[in-house]
Steps between C-alpha positions, in 0.01 A plus 500: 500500500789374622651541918716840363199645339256412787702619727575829301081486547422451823842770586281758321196382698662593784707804411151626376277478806775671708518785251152521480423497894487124498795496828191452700430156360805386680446641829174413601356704807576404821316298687312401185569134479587381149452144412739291271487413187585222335499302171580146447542270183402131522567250219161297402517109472760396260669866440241567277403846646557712754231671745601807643332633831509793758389675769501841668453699213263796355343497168590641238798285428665330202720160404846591382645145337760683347371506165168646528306672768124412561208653766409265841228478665562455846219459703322708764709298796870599293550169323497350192557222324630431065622223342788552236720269207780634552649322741893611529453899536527709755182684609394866654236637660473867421289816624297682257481832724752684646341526848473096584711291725753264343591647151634181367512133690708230356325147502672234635519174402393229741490061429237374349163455683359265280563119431862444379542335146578170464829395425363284165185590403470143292450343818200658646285282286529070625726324261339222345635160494648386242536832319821653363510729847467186699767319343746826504447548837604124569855579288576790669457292817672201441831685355483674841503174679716333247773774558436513913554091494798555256590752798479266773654175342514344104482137701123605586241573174215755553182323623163650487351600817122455421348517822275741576545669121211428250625537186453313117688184395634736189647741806641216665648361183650865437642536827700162497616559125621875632613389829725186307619764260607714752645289716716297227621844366667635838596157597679417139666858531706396833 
């Protein structure tokens, strides 16, 4: 369903229950206090799902994603708890009967609580010296610094700061082939 036929939906949800003595779902008696509900959407670690919780709500209810409509069971305390694929929809809590509190509840979406993905998932594993990854990571370095020096002055070459850093001979011989490279290009350009 798309937002124009869900809404057309959940209008006739509503339109129906006051025609058919529903008004008194949405003036609850006084004195009676009502609590909230609510419904949020949470992506999962690396926006690979979402989880979609709430609270303050009386079975029977069902999942509106837009597309399709299935039952949930919410628990004897008024929450519950699903896990969905589709990540980029917009999701509804709606009443089954005509006499319960909150006829439809639009989740929200909230930040993620989990772990956020890393930027370059290539480097969550140690780089081994030596190894193509090793020796790429040296270029990219030393045509920064090459290009920073460049920057600065073309009297003063890159040198490599190795103190502190442990890293391969092929790394270091990367980063001072890069960082020449880089240096002689900006400097030759002038």
């Amino acid at each position: 369903m798309y937002r124009r036929t869900r809404r057309a939906v959940v209008t006739s949800l509503l339109v129906s229950s006051v025609v058919c003595g529903g008004a008194v779902v949405f003036a609850p008696v006084a004195g009676a206090a009502v609590p909230a509900a609510s419904c949020t959407v949470t992506p999962g670690p690396n926006d690979t799902y979402v989880t979609i919780t709430g609270e303050g709500f009386t079975g029977p209810r069902k999942l509106n994603d837009g597309e399709s409509t299935v039952d949930l069971a919410i628990g004897p305390d008024g929450t519950f708890r699903v896990q969905r694929f589709q990540k980029n929809v917009d999701y509804t809590i709606l009443a089954v009967n005509e006499d319960q509190n909150f006829i439809f509840v639009n989740c929200k979406k909230v930040g993620s609580a989990a772990t956020p993905k890393p930027e370059n998932p290539q480097n969550t594993t140690p780089v081994q010296p030596g190894s193509r990854r090793d020796i790429a990571q040296g270029r990219v370095a030393g045509a920064k610094a090459g290009t920073v020096a460049a920057s600065n002055s073309c009297k003063t070459k890159p040198v490599a700061d190795k103190s502190g850093q442990q890293h391969s001979d092929a790394y270091w011989q990367a980063w001072t082939q890069a960082a020449n490279r880089a240096f002689n290009r900006a400097c030759n350009g002038r």
